[in-house]
C-alpha atoms as one frame of an Amber mdcrd trajectory, in Angstrom:
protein
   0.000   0.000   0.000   1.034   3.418  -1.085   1.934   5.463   2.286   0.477
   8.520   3.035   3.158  10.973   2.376   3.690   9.522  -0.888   0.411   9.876
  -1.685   0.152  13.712  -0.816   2.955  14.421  -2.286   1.827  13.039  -6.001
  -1.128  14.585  -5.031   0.612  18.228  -4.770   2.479  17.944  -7.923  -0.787
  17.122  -9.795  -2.288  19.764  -7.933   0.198  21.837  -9.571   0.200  20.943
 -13.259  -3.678  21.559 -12.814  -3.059  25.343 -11.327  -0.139  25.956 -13.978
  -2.397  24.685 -16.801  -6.014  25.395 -15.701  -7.228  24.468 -19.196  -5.851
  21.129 -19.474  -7.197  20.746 -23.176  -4.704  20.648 -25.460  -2.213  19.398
 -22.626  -2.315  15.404 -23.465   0.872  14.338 -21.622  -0.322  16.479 -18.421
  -3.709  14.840 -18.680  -1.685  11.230 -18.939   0.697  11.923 -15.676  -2.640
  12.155 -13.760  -4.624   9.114 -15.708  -0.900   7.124 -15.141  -0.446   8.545
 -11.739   3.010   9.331 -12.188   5.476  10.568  -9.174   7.421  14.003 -10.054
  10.581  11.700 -10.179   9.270   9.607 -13.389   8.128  12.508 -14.826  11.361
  14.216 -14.333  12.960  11.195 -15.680  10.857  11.269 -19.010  11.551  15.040
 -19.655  15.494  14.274 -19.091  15.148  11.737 -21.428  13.433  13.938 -23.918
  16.235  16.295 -23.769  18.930  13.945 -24.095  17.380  12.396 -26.876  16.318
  15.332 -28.675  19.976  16.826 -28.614  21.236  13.200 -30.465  18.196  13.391
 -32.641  18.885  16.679 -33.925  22.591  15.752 -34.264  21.806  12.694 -36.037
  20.025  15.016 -38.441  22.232  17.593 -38.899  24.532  14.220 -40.492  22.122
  12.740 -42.182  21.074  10.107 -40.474  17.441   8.971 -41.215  17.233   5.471
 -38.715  15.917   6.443 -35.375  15.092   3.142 -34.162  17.894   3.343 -31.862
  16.363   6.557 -30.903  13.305   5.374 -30.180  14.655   2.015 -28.515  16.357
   3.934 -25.847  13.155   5.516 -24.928  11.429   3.100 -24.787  13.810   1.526
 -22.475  13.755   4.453 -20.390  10.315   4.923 -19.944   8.431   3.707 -16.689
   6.062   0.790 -17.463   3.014   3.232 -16.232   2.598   4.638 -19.915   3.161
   2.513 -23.181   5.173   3.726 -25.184   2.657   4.628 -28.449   0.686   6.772
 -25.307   3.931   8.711 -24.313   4.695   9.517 -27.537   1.080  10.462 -29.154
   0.634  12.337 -25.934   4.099  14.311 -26.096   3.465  15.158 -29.975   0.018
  16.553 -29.308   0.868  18.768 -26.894   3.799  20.091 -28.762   6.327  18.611
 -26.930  10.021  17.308 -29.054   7.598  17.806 -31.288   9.779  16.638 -34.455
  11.269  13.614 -32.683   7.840  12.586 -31.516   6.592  12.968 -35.057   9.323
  10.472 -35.763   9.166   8.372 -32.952   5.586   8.011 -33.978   6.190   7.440
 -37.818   8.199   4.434 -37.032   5.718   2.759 -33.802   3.296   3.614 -37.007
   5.173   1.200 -39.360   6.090  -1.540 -36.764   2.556  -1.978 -36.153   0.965
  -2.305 -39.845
């Protein structure tokens, strides 16, 4: 069982996504902490991944690289097993978030499902 002061404290950090971002439309990946009940740590954790990733992406670009499988594969592997993967991503695209690796990301989860 979840103790108490874990559970307040969750409870304050959704508390303040909600007061940052009254209108919640339009803010997916907020909307999917709360639905996922994510701790601040994991969703720390996601947006350092984000930025790690999104520097290689964007140097893996700038060469010419067009395979980010590896990319993806190492977010994947980072991500906690609250969210699937195709949710993260979807969620972090819509709301505008690594917006261009998302589109990616999602391009290829696209083709490894059809």
């Amino acid at each position: 069982m979840e103790s108490l002061e874990s559970r307040l404290n969750r409870l304050e950090f959704y508390f303040q996504i909600v007061w940052e971002n009254t209108n919640l439309d339009g803010k997916p990946f907020y909307m999917l902490i709360i639905k996922k009940e994510l701790t601040k740590q994991e969703v720390d954790d996601i947006f350092n991944t984000c930025e790690e990733l999104s520097k290689k992406y964007e140097e893996q670009k700038a060469e010419g690289l067009i395979d980010y499988v590896p990319l993806l594969t190492q977010f994947v592997g980072m991500l906690t097993p609250k969210i699937a993967p195709h949710e993260a991503v979807d969620a972090l695209f819509k709301q505008g978030l690594y917006k261009e690796m998302m589109r990616e990301f999602s391009e290829i989860i696209k083709r490894i499902r059809d």
